[in-house]
BALOBA-1460 file (C-alpha; in Angstrom, 3 decimals):
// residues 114
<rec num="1" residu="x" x="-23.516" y="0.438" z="-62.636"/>
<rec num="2" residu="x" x="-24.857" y="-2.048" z="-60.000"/>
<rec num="3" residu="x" x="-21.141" y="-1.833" z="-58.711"/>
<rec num="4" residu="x" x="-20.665" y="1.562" z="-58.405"/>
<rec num="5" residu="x" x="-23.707" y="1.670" z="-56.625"/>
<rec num="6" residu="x" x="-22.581" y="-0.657" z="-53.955"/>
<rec num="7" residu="x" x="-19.052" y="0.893" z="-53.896"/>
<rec num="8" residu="x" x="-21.505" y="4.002" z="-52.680"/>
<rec num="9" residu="x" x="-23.407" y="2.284" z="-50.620"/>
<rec num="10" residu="x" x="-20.059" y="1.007" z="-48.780"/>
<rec num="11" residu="x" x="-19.084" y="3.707" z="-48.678"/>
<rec num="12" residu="x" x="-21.265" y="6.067" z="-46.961"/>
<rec num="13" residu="x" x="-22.151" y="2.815" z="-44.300"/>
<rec num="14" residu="x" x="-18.248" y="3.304" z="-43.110"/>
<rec num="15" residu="x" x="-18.722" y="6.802" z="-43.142"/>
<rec num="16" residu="x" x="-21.767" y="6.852" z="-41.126"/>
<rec num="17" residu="x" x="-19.805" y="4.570" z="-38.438"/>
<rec num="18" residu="x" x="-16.136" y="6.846" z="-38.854"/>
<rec num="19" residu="x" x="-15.505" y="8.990" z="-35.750"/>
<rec num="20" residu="x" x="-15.865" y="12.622" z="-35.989"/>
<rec num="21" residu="x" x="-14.430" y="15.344" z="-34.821"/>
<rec num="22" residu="x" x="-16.512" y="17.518" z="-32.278"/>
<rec num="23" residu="x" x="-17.323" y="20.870" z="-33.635"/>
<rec num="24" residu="x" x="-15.803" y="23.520" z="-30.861"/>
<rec num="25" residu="x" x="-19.336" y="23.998" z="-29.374"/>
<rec num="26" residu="x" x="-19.429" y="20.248" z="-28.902"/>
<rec num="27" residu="x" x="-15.228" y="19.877" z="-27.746"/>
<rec num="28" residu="x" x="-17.043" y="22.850" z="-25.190"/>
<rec num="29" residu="x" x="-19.770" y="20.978" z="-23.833"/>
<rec num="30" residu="x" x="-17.622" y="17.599" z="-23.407"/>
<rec num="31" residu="x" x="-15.388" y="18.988" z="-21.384"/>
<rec num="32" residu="x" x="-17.437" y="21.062" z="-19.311"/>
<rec num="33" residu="x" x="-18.936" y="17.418" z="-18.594"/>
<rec num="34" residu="x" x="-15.738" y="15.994" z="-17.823"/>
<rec num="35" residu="x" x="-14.915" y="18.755" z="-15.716"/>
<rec num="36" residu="x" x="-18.305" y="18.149" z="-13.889"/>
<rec num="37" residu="x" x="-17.742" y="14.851" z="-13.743"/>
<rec num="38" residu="x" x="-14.570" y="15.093" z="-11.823"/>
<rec num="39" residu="x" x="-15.732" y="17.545" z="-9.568"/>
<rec num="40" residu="x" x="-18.712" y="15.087" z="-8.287"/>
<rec num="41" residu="x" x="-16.027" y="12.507" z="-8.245"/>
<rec num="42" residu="x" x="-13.865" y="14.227" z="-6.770"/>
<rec num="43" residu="x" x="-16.773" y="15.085" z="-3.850"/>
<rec num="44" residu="x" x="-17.462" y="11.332" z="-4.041"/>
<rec num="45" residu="x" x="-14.235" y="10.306" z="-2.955"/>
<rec num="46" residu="x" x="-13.842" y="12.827" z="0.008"/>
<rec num="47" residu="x" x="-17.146" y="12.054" z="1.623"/>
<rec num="48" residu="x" x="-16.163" y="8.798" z="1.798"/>
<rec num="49" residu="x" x="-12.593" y="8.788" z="2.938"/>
<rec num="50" residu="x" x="-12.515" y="8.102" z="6.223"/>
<rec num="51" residu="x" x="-10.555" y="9.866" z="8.776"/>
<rec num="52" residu="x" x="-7.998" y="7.556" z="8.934"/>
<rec num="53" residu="x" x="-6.718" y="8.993" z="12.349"/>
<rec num="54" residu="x" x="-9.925" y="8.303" z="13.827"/>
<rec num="55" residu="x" x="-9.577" y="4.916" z="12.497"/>
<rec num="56" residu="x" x="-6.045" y="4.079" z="13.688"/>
<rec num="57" residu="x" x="-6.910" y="5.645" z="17.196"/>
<rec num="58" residu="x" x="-10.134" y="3.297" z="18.120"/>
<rec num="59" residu="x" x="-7.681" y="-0.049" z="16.469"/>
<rec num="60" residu="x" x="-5.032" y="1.394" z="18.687"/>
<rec num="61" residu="x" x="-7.559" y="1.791" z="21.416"/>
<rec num="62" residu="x" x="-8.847" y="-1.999" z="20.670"/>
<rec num="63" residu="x" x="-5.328" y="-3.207" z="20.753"/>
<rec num="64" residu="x" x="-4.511" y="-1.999" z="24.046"/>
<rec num="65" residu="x" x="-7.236" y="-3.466" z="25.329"/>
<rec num="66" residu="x" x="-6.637" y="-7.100" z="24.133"/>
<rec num="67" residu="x" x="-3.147" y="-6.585" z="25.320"/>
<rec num="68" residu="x" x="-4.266" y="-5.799" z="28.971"/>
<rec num="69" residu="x" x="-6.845" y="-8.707" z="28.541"/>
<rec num="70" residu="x" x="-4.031" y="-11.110" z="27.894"/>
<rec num="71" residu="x" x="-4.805" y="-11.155" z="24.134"/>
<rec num="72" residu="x" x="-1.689" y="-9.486" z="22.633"/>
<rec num="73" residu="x" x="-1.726" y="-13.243" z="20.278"/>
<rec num="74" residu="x" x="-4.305" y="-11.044" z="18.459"/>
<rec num="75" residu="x" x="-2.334" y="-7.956" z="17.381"/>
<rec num="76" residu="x" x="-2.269" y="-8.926" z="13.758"/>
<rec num="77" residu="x" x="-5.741" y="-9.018" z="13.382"/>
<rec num="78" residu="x" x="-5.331" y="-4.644" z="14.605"/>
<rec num="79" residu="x" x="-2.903" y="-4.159" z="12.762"/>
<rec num="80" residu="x" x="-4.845" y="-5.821" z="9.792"/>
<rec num="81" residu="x" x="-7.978" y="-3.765" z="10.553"/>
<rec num="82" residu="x" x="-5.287" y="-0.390" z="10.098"/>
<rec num="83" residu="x" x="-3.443" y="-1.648" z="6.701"/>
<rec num="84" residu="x" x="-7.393" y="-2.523" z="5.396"/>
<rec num="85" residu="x" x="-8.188" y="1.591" z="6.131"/>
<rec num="86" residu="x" x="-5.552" y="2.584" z="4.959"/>
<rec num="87" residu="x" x="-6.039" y="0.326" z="1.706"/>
<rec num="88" residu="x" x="-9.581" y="1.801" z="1.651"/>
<rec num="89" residu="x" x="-8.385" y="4.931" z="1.581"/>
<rec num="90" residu="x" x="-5.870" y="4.327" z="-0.841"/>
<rec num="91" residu="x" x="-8.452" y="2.569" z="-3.198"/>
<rec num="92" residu="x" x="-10.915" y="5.877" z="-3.221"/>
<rec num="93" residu="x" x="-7.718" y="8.468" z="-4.022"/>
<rec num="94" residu="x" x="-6.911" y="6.067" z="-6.573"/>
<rec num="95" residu="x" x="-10.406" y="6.204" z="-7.678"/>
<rec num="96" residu="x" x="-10.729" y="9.852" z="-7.789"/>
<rec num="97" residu="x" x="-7.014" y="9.784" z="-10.072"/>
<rec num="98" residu="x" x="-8.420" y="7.850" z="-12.541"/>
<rec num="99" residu="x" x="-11.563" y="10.019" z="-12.903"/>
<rec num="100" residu="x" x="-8.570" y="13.009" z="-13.261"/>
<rec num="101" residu="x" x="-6.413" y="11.049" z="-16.151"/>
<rec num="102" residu="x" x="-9.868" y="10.089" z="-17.288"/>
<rec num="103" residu="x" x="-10.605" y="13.936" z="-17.872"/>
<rec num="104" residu="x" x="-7.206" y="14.912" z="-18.878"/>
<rec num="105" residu="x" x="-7.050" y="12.476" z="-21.388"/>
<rec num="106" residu="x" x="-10.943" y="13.766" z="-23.055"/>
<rec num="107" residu="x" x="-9.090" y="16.757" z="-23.277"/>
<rec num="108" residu="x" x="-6.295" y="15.907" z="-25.197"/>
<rec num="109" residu="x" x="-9.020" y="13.709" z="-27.078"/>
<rec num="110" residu="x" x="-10.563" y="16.907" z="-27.912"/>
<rec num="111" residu="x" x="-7.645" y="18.981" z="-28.479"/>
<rec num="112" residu="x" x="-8.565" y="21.180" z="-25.342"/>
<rec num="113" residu="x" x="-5.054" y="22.891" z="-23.434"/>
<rec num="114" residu="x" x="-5.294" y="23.064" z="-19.921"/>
């Protein structure tokens, strides 16, 4: 007796830790979150992207200065200043993709279409 009542006791402790599955009001309200989510990441990301033509038009503009300076030894360091905006850049898109599979993949955790 003592052993079925652990058996029962095991048993309802790894049931109380399974996964379930949301209800369809719940599988609702998760992705509505998600979908949140991604939009404010999405927002995120834009507001801070910079305009990268802005960017490469003052390093251009700095360049062209050092060169008529007699500092052209120094052009790496623009054209480092360019490839680390456009890396910046790069890194918040990539960001704001991740926060898409992120969502894309609740869904399919949920067994939302879409």
């Amino acid at each position: 007796m003592k052993s079925l009542i652990a058996i029962a006791i095991l048993l309802a402790a790894a049931l109380a830790h399974a996964e379930r599955i949301p209800t369809p009001a719940e599988a609702d309200r998760l992705l509505a979150r998600a979908e949140r989510e991604l939009a404010a990441a999405n927002n995120e990301a834009n507001r801070r992207r910079p305009d990268l033509k802005d960017l490469l038009k003052e390093d251009t503009a700095e360049w062209r200065a050092r060169v008529e300076k007699g500092c052209a030894s120094d052009e790496t360091g623009s054209l480092a200043g360019s490839a680390a905006a456009l890396d910046y850049a790069n890194t918040t898109a990539c960001k704001a993709d991740a926060t898409t599979d992120r969502a894309n993949l609740m869904r399919k955790t949920i067994g939302v279409k879409g």
